[in-house]
NUVO-591550 format. One record per residue (C-alpha): residue in one letter; x, y, z. Coordinates in pm, whole numbers, padded with zeros to 5 digits, always signed. Each point is the difference from the previous one (the first is absolute). Example, Ala and Ser with C-alpha at 12.3 -4.5 7.8 and 13.67 -1.06 7.14 Angstrom:
BEGIN
A+01230-00450+00780/S+00137+00344-00066/
//
This chain:
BEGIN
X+01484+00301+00658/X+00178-00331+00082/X-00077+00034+00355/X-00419+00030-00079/X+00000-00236-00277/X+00100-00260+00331/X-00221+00142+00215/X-00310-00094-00159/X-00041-00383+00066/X-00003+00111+00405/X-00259+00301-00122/X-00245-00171-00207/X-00016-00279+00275/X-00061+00274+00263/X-00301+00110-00173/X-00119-00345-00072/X+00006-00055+00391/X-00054+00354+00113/X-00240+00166-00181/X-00362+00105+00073/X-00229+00094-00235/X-00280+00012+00252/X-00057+00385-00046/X-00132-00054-00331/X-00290-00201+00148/X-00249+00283-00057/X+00063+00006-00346/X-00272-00215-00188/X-00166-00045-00394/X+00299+00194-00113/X-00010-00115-00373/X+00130+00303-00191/X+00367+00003+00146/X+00277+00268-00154/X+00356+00019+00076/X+00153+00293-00033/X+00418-00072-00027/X+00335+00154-00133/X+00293-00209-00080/X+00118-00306+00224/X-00360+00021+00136/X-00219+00010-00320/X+00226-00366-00103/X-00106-00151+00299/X-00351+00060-00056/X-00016-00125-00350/X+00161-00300+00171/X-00293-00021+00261/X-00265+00068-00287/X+00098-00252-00211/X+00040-00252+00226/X-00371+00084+00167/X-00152+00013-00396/X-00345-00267+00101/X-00049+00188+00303/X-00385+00196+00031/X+00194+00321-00019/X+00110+00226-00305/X+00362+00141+00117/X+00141+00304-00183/X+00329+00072+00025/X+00151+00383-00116/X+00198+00224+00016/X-00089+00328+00213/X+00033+00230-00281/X-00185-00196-00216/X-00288-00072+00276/X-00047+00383+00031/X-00010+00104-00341/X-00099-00275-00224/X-00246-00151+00231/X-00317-00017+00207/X+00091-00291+00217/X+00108+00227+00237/X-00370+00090+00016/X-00166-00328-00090/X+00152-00262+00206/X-00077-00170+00319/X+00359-00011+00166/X+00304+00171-00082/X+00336-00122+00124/X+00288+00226-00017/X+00355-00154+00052/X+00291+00192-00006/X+00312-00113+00208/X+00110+00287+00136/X-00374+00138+00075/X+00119+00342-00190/X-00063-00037-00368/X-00213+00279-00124/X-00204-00127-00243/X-00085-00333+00198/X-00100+00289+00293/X-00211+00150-00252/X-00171-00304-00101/X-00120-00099+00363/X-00096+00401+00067/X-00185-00020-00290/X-00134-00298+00046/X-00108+00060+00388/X-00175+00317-00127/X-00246-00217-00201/X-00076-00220+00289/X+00184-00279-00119/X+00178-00227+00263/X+00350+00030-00027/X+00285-00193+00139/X+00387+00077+00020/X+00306-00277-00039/X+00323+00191+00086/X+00295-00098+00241/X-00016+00336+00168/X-00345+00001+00245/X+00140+00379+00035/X-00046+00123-00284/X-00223+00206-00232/X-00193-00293-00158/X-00099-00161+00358/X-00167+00394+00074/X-00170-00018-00309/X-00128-00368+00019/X-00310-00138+00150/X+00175-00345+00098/X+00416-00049+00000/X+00205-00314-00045/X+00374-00002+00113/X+00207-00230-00247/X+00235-00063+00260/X+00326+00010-00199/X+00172+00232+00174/X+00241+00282-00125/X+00101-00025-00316/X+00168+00344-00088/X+00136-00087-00362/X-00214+00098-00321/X-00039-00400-00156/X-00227-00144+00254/X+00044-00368+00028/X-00142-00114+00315/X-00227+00262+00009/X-00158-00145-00323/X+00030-00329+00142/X-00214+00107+00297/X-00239+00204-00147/X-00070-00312-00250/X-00100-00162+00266/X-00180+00242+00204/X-00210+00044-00268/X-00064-00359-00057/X-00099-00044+00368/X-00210+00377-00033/X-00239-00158-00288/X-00009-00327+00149/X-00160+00142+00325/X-00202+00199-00230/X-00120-00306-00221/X-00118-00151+00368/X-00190+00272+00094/X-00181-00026-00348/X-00044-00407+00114/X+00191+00001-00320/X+00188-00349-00016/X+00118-00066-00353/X+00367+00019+00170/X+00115-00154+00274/X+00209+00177+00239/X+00215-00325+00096/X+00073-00108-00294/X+00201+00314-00092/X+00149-00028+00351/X+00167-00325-00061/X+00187+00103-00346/X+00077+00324+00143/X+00199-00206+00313/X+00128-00257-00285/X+00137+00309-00141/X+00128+00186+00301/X+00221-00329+00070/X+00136+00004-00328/X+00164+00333+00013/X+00315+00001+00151/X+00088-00311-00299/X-00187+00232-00244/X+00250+00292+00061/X+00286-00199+00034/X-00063-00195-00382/X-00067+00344-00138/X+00292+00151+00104/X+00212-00313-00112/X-00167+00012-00338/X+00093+00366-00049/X+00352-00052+00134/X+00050-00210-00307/X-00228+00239-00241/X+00181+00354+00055/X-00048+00088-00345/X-00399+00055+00066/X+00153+00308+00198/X+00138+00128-00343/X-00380+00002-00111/X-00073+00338-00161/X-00369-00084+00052/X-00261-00261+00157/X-00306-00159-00058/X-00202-00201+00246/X-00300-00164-00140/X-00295-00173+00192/X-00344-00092+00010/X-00267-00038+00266/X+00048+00065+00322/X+00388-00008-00117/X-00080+00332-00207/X+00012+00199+00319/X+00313-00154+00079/X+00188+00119-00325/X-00090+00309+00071/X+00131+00070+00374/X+00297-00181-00180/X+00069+00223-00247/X-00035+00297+00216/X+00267-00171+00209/X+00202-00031-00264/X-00025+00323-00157/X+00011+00178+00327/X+00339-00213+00146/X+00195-00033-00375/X-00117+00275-00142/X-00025-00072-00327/X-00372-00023-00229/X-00211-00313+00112/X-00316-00103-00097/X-00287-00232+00112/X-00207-00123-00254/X-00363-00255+00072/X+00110-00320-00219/X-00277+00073-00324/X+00066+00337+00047/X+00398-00083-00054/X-00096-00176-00320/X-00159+00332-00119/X+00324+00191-00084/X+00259+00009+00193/X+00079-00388-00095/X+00200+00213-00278/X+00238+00084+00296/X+00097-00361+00029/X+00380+00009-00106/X+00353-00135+00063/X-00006+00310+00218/X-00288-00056+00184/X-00033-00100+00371/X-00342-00150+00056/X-00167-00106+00388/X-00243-00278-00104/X-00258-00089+00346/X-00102-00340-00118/X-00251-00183+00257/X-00292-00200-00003/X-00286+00140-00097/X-00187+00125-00332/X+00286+00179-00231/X+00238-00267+00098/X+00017-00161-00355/X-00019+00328-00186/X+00282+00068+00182/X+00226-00313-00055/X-00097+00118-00396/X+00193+00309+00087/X+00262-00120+00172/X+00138-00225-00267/X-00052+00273-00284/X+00219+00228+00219/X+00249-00285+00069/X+00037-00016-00404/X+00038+00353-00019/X+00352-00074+00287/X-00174+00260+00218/X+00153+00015+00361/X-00325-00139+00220/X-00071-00074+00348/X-00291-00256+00033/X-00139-00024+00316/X-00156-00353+00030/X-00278-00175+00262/X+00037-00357-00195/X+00327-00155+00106/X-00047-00221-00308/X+00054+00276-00252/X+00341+00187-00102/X+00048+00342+00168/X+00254+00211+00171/X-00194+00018+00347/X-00289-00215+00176/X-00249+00098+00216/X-00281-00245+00184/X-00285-00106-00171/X-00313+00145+00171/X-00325+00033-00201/X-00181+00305+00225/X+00254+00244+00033/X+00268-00102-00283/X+00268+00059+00189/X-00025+00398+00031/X+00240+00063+00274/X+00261-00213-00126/X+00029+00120-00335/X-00027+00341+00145/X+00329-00064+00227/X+00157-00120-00299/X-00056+00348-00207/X+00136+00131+00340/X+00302-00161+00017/X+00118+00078-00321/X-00118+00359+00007/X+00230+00011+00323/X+00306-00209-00111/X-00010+00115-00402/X+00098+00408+00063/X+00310-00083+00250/X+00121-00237-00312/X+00004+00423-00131/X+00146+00114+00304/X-00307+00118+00070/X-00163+00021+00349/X-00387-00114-00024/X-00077+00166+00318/X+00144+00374-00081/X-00280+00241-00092/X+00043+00174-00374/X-00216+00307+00108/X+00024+00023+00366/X-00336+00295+00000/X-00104-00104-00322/X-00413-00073+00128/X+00008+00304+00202/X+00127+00206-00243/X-00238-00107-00275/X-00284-00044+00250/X-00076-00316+00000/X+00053-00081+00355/X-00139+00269+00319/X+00256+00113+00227/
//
């Protein structure tokens, strides 16, 4: 898990360079989009979506299962975008079958340009991250992030849609990329000298924003690498309940960046510091007290860098267990229950 966590600066700047989204040309006045995402994948959509909120385009993001029974979007919207990283989840399959049988235009994010999804799929975009044959995804989050990003910005320019501007993502995303060989390297010195967050019976991660998706792929990571309970929680929607779990015993993951929530937030923070709960705060203002910093950067808040940091300790945390991240639980368990085609 280590090994991909590193990997990623080198990937996410290969895609920055590399990529061509030229396919998608054809695809114009696309203003109904749905995403259709499991997991790792559905996070880094709500990442995309919240980030892309002014845009002339109403985004949906769901779950398959939810999509094909709870739903008509499958039948109602312009575009449907099905991401799935191995190109072999069922239900996102389903979606884009479903989806291509009502005429809708349907495109497929997957690292495998092999598999089922790319058959299925009017138009097919590699994420380029390579293998990654563990079950927490870290760089294939990373990539498929910003894959997406780059998708719905080609998208937005067919629409002569221009609330956003494509370079001025590009040049936080590179101010980030720089950062992240000093961003894993503080982490891993700030856990070093917090082992007891490894004793954690239980985490939350709270965000808001564009941060929201964020607590979410890192809670999965948690869950999925310490396996123990953890829970991501929208900041109001934190303050509605389960702020009763805010203890002596609890271990909170507080994403605290510019942007609207930010002083709701800081309200939180110092009730839970009177409360001698074990926090994390994650920090863009350098002027503020917090365990870890990330840079300032007003359009995309910092999303990869407090990502690798929910990475890193999802990766370091379970070997403070002796356990290894990067050993599968269930080694058949999506075949077996079906969730994944052979």
């Amino acid at each position: 898990m280590k090994q991909y966590i590193r990997e990623q600066a080198d990937i996410l700047s290969h895609i920055l360079e590399h990529s061509d989204f030229d396919v998608l040309s054809s695809i114009k006045n696309k203003h109904q989009i749905t995403i259709a995402a499991s997991g790792t994948s559905k996070n880094a959509a709500l990442v995309v979506k919240a980030a892309l909120t002014k845009a002339n385009i109403q985004m949906n993001v769901e779950t398959p299962f939810q999509l094909q029974h709870c739903s008509r979007l499958l039948e109602t919207s312009d575009l449907v975008i099905a991401i799935s990283h191995t190109g072999k989840s069922k239900g996102t399959l389903d979606c884009a079958k479903i989806a291509h049988d009502h005429g809708i235009t349907t495109i497929g994010i997957t690292g495998y340009m092999d598999s089922p999804l790319t058959q299925t799929c009017d138009y097919n975009i590699d994420i380029g991250c390579g293998d990654e044959p563990i079950g927490p995804k870290t760089k294939g989050y990373m990539a498929t992030c910003l894959t997406l990003f780059l998708v719905l910005f080609q998208l937005l320019k067919n629409n002569h849609d221009f609330t956003y501007q494509k370079k001025d993502f590009m040049k936080e995303w590179l101010q980030e990329i720089k950062l992240f060989n000093q961003t894993i390297e503080a982490t891993e010195n700030f856990l070093m000298n917090h082992q007891e967050w490894a004793k954690a019976s239980c985490v939350s991660v709270i965000g808001y924003g564009i941060q929201f998706g964020v607590a979410c792929e890192g809670n999965l990571k948690l869950l999925e690498t310490m396996q123990i309970p953890a829970m991501c929680y929208e900041l109001e929607e934190f303050m509605h309940g389960a702020h009763r779990t805010i203890t002596e015993d609890s271990y909170l993951i507080f994403l605290h960046v510019n942007g609207e929530g930010y002083d709701l937030m800081s309200q939180l923070i110092d009730f839970a510091h009177q409360q001698n709960a074990h926090l994390i705060v994650i920090e863009d203002n350098q002027k503020v007290k917090a365990d870890l910093y990330v840079p300032y950067l007003s359009k995309t808040k910092a999303v990869f860098t407090t990502s690798l940091i929910l990475q890193v300790m999802a990766s370091y945390l379970p070997e403070c267990k002796g356990i290894n991240p990067s050993d599968p639980l269930f080694k058949d368990f999506a075949t077996t229950v079906g969730t994944r085609v052979i």
